[in-house]
C-alpha positions in Angstrom: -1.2 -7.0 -13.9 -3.2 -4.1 -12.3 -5.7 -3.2 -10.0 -8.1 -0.7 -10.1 -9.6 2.1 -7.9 -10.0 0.0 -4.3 -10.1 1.2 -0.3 -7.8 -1.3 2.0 -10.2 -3.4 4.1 -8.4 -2.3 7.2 -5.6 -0.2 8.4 -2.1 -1.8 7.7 1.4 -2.2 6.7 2.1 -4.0 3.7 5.6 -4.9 3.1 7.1 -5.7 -0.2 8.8 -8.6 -0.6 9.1 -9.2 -4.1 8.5 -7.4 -7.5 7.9 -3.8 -8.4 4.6 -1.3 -8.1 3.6 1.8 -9.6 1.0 3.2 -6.6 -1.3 5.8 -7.3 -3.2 7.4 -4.6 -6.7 9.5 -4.5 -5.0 12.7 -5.1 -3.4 11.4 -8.5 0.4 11.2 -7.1 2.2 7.9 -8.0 5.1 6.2 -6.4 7.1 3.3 -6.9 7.4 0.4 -4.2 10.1 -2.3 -4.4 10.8 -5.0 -2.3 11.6 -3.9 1.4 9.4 -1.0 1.3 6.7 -0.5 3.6 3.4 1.1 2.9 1.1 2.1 5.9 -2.6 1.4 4.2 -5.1 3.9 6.2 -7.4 4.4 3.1 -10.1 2.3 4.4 -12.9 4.5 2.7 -13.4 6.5 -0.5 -12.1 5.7 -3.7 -8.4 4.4 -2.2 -5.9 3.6 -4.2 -4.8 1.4 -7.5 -1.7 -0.1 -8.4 0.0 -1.5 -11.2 3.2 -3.7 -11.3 5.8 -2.7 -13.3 8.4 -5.8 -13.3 8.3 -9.2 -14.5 8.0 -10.8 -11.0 4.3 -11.0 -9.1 4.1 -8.8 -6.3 4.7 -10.9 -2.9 3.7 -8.9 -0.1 2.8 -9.2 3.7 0.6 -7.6 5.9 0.1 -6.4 9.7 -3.8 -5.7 10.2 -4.0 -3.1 12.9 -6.7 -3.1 15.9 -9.0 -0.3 15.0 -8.7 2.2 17.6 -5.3 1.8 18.8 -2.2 4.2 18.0 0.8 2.2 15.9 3.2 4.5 17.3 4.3 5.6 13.5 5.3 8.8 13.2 6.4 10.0 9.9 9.4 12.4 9.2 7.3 15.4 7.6 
């Protein structure tokens, strides 16, 4: 199963609980998510993302909408 070029409707986290995704980002870069990893979905315009799963197993996930406007208090390492 896939799914083409899309924006996220809103900003938000989407955890992985089950099954594995190849992720491909505007820029062409690709990485792989697995269950426990957490993606942090800001691509709420523009051509977005796509992914593709890669295992046997549907992709469960869950997500955290986040209030426009208001600071998440992520920081990332780099």
């Amino acid at each position: 199963m896939a799914f083409d070029w899309h924006p996220a409707p809103k900003r938000q986290y989407v955890l992985t609980l089950r099954g594995v995704l190849e992720f491909t980002v505007t820029d062409g870069s690709t990485f792989t998510l697995r269950p426990g990893d957490v993606l942090i979905a800001t691509d709420t315009t523009g051509t977005g993302h796509k992914w593709r799963r890669t295992s046997e197993e549907s992709w469960m996930r869950a997500y955290i909408i986040l209030e426009e406007g208001t600071d998440d208090g992520f920081k990332p390492l780099s």
